[in-house]
Structures are given as structure tokens and as C-alpha cells.
C-alpha positions as CSV (number, residue, x, y, z in Angstrom):
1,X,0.0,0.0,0.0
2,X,2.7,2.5,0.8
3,X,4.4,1.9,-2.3
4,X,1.3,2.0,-4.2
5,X,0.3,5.5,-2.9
6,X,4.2,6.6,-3.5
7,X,3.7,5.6,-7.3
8,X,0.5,7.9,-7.6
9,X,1.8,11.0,-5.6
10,X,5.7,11.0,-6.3
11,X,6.5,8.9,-9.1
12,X,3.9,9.5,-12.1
13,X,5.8,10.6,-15.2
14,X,8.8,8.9,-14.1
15,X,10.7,5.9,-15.1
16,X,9.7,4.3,-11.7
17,X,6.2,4.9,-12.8
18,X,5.0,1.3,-13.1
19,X,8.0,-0.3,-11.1
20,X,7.4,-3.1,-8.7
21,X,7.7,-2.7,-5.2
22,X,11.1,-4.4,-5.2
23,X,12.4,-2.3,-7.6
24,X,11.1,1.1,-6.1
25,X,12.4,-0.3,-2.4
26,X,15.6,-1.2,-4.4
27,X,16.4,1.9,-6.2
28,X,15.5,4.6,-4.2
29,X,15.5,3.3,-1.0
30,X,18.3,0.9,-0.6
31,X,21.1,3.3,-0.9
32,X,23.6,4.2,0.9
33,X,23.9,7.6,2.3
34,X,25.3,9.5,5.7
35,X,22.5,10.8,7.8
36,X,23.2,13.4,10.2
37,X,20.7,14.7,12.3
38,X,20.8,17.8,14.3
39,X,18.8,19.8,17.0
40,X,16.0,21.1,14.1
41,X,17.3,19.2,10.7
42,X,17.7,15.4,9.5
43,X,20.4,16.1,6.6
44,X,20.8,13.2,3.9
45,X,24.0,12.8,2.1
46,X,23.8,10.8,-0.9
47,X,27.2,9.6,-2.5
48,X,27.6,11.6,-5.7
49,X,27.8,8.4,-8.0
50,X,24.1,7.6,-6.8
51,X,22.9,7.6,-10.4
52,X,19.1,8.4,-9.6
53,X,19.8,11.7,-7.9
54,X,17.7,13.8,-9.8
55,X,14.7,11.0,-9.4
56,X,15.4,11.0,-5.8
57,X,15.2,15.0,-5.8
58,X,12.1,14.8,-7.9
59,X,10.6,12.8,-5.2
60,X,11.3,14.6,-1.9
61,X,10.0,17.5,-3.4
62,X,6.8,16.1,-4.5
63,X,6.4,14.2,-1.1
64,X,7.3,17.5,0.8
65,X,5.1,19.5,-1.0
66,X,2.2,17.3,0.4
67,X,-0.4,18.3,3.1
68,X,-2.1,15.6,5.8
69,X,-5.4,14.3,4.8
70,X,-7.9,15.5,7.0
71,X,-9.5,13.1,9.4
């Protein structure tokens, strides 16, 4: 379900569009990165020979840009 509602808000006109859950889990999510949280920010480092960078962007902006249902 999670990866379902991922494909309709975040990933519509993208290559991972119709991707499997697997593969969605796999390419953006497996990856590695440093995370470094401080007192008001999380800050995610991606290594810069992640080759879906720009799809990764794509999709934090999209999620971010969302609001909470109601109810």
C-alpha cells in the first residue's frame, strides 16, 4: 500500500512509474547515504555516484510539498 500511494503522488511521469515494489524499495531506498541529524534538521547525504539523484530530488520534493489528509 505504501508503495502504491508513493507511485501515484511522487512517481507519475517517471521511469519508476510502473516499477514493482522491489524495484522502487531497491532503487531509491536501498542506498547508501550518511545521515546526520541535528537539534531542528535530518540532513541526507547521498554519495555523488548515486545515479538516480535527480529522481530522488524529484521525489522529496513532491512528497514535501504534500499536506495531511484531513480526518
Amino acid at each position: 500500500m505504501l508503495f502504491q500511494r508513493l507511485r501515484i503522488l511522487a512517481l507519475q511521469g517517471t521511469e519508476l512509474a510502473n516499477a514493482t515494489a522491489g524495484t522502487i524499495r531497491q532503487r531509491l531506498l536501498k542506498i547508501g547515504a550518511l545521515v546526520m541529524v541535528s537539534t531542528r534538521r535530518v540532513y541526507v547525504r547521498l554519495a555523488s555516484a548515486f545515479p538516480l539523484q535527480k529522481l530522488f530530488a524529484q521525489v522529496h520534493r513532491a512528497l514535501a510539498g504534500l499536506r495531511p489528509e484531513d480526518g
